[in-house]
C-alpha positions as CSV (number, residue, x, y, z in Angstrom):
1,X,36.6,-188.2,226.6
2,X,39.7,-190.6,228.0
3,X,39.5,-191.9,231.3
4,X,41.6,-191.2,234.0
5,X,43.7,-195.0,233.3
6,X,44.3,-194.2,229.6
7,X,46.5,-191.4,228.8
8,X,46.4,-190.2,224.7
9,X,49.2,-187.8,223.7
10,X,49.0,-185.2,220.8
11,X,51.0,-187.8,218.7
12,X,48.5,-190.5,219.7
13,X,50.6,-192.2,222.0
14,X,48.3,-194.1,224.5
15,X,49.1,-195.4,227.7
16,X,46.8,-197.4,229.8
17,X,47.1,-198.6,233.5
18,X,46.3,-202.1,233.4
19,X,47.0,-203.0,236.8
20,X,49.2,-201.7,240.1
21,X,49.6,-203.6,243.1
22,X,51.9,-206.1,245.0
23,X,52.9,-209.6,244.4
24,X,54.9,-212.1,245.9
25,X,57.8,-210.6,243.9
26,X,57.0,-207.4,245.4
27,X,55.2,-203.7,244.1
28,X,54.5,-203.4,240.3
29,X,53.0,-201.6,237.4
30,X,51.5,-202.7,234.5
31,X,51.2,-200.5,231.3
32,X,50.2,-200.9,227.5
33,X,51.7,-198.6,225.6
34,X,49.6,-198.2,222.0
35,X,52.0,-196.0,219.3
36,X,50.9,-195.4,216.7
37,X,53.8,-194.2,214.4
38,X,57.4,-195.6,213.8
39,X,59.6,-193.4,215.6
40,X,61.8,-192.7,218.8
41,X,60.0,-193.5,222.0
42,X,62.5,-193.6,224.8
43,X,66.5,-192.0,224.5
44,X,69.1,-193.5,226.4
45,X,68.2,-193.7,230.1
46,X,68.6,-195.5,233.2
47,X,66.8,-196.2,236.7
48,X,69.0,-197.2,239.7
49,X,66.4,-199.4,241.5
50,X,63.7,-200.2,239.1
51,X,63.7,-202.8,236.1
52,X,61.4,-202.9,232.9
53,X,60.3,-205.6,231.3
54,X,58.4,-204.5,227.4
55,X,56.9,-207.3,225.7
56,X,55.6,-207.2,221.8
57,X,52.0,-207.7,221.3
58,X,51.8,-206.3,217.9
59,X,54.2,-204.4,215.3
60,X,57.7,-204.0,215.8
61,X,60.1,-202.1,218.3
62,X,64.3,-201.7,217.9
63,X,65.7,-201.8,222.1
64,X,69.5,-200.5,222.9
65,X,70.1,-202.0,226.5
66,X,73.8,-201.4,227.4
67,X,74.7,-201.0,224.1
68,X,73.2,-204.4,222.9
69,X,70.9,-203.7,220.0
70,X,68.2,-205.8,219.3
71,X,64.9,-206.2,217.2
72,X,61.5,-207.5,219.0
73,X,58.8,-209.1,217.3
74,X,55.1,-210.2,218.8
75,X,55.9,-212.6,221.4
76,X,59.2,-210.6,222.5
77,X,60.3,-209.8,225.8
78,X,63.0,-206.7,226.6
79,X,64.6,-206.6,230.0
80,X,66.0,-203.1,230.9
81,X,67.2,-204.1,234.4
82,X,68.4,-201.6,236.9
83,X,71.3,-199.8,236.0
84,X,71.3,-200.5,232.4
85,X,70.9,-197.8,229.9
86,X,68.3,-198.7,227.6
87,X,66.5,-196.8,224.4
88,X,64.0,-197.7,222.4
89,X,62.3,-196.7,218.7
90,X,58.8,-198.7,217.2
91,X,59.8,-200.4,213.5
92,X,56.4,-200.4,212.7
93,X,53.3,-198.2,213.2
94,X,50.7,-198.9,215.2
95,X,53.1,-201.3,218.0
96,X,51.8,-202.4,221.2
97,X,53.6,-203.5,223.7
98,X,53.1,-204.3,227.2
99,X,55.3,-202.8,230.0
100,X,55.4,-203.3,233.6
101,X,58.0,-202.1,235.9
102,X,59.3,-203.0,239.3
103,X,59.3,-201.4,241.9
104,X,57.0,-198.8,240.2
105,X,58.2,-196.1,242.2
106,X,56.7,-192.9,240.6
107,X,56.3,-194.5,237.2
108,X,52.8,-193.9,236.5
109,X,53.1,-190.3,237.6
110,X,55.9,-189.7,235.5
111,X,53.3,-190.4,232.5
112,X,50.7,-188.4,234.4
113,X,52.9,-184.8,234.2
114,X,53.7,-186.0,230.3
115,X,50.5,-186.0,229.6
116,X,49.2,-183.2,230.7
117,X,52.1,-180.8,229.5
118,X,51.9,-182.4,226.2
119,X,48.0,-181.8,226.1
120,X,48.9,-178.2,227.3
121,X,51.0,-177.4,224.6
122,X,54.2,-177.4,226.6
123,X,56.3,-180.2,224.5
124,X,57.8,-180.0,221.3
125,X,57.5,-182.8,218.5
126,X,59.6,-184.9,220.3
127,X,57.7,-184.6,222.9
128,X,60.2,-182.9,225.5
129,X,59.1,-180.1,227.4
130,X,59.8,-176.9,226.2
131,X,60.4,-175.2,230.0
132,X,63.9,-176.0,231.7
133,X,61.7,-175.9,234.8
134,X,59.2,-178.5,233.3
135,X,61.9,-180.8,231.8
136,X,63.4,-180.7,235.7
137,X,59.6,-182.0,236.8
138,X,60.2,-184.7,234.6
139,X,62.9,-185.7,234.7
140,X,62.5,-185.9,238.4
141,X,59.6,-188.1,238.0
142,X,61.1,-190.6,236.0
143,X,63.4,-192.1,239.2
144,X,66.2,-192.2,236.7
145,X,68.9,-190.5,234.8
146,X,69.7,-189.7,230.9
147,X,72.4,-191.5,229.5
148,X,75.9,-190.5,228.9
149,X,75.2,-187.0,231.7
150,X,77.4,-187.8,235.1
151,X,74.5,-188.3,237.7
152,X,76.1,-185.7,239.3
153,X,75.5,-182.8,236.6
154,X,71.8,-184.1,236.6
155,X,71.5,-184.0,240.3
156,X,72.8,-180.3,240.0
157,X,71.2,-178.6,237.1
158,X,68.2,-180.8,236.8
159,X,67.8,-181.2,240.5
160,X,68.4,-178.0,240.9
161,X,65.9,-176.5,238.7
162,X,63.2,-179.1,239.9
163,X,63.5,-177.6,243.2
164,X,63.0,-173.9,242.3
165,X,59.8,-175.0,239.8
166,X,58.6,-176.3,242.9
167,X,59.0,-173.1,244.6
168,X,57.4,-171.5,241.6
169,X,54.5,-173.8,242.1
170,X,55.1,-175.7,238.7
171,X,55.2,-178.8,240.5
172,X,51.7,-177.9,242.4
173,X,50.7,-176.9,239.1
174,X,51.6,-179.5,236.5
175,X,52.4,-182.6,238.9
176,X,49.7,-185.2,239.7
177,X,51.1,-186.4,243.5
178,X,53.0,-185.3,246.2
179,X,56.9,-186.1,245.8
180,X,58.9,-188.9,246.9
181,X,62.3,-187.6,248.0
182,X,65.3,-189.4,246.3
């Protein structure tokens, strides 16, 4: 049985909370992200406020951060500062990387909802969630937008249907905290 600080995915994806708290550089998270297949992790995405930092402990991972490709080894550090769209795919099975992100915002919980649709049965291989309403919870979560959709689109459709799966109850249902209004 996991713990509550180390989520496993049906593709054995783990994510572990290493540490969440405030510095003098301000509020931060700290993940480690265990994967263990070569594949697509992250499509292109961006945050308005928070930046992520992904540093290589093991394997191999491919980054696209505003449109500059690039290859990190062990030892590697990837920036994704606010604002940038940034993607991301492991070269190598079983990676590890660390990851922490600034402010944190809702971060963490973001992973929290993943997990437990994706343990449900709710995602498909690629790991999105098959419900438009779901996808909306998500996407919502993750204090950011997809790449290449006007912010304005997301805020409608997206928005829109992350509002009525609240009235549903899907967020009450599926999400692990309160939200945070944008």
């Amino acid at each position: 049985m996991e713990d509550e600080t180390t989520l496993t995915f049906r593709n054995g994806h783990q994510v572990t909370l290493v540490a969440r708290g405030t510095d003098e550089r301000g509020p931060y998270l700290r993940l480690c992200h265990t994967l263990p297949k070569a594949e697509r992790q992250a499509g292109p995405h961006w945050h308005p406020e928070l930046t992520e930092w992904f540093t290589i402990r093991q394997g191999r991972a491919r980054f696209k951060i505003d449109g500059v490709e690039t290859i990190a080894n062990p030892g590697d550090t990837m920036t994704a500062p606010a604002g940038a769209v940034h993607e991301f795919w492991t070269e190598a099975p079983n990676t590890l990387f660390d990851h922490e992100i600034r402010p944190p915002l809702r971060h963490w919980e973001m992973f929290q909802l993943w997990h437990k649709l994706d343990v449900a049965g709710k995602t498909t291989r690629s790991r999105l969630p098959r419900n438009p309403l779901a996808l909306a919870l998500l996407w919502d979560y993750q204090d950011g937008y997809l790449g290449g959709v006007p912010r304005w689109a997301q805020h409608l459709v997206l928005g829109g249907l992350a509002r009525l799966a609240t009235l549903l109850g899907y967020r009450r249902r599926w999400a692990p905290a309160p939200p945070v209004p944008r």
